[in-house]
N, C-alpha and C positions, 0 to 999 in steps of 0.2 A: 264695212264694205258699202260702198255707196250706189245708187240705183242703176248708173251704167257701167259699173263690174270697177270701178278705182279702187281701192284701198288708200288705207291712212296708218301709218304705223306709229306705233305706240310703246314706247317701254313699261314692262311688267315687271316685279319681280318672278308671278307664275306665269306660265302661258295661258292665253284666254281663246276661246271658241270665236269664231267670226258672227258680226250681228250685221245683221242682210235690212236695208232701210227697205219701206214701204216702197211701190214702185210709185210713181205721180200717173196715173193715167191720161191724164191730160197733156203730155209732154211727149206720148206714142202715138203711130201710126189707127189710124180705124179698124183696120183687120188686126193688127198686135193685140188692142184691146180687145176683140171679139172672141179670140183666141183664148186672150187669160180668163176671162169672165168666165167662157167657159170650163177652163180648165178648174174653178172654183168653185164648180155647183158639183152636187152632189152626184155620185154615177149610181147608174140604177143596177141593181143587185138583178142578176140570173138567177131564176130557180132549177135546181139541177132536180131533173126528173133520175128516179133510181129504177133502173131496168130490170126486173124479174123474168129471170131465164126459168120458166116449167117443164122445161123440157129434160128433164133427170133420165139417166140410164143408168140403171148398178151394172149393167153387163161390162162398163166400162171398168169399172169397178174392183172384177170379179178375182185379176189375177193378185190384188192386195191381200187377201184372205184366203181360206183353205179348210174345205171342211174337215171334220175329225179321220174320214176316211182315209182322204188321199195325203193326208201329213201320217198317218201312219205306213202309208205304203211306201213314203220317199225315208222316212227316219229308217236309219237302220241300229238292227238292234246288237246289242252288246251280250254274249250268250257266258255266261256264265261257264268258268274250268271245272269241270267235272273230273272227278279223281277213279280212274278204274281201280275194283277192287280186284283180286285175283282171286281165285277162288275156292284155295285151301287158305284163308289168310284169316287169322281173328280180329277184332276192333281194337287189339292193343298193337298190332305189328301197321295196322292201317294209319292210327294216329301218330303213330313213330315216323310212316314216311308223308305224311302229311304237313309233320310239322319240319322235316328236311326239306320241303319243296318251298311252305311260306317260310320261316325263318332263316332270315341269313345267318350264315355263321360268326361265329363270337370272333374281334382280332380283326377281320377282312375289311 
């Protein structure tokens, strides 16, 4: 590619990248040059200042977490099946219908 944008073509057997000639600066305009020269110096680096916010609130915060109190008053609890006894009844007639309530029957 030549300095005012022509191309020259070429047979490869790979394809090859474009090579861009030097421009002649003597050959442009006064402002053209002014422009590129510029464009070819270094640009001067910003420092970026990093902002520290002091200003914390946990009240914001507050509804993330839960003290041990109020998670026990929102959990509900799981009460365990208590088995009434009657009370002509021995520990051997109790565990006979205890074990008809939790085991399922044999076949079903």
């Amino acid at each position: 590619m030549r300095p005012d944008g022509s191309t020259i073509e070429i047979r490869t057997s790979e394809p090859r990248d474009f090579v861009q000639l030097p421009l002649d600066l003597n050959s442009i305009t006064e402002e053209e040059r002014r422009h590129r020269l510029a464009a070819r110096k270094p640009k001067v680096k910003q420092i970026k200042e990093d902002i520290i916010d002091d200003n914390f609130d946990i009240g914001q915060y507050a509804q993330l977490w839960r003290t041990t109190n109020e998670s026990k008053e929102k959990v509900t609890k799981i009460k365990p099946k208590v088995f009434a006894l009657k009370e002509n009844t021995n520990e051997k007639d109790f565990s006979q219908e205890v074990d008809k309530k939790i085991k399922p029957k044999m076949g079903t």
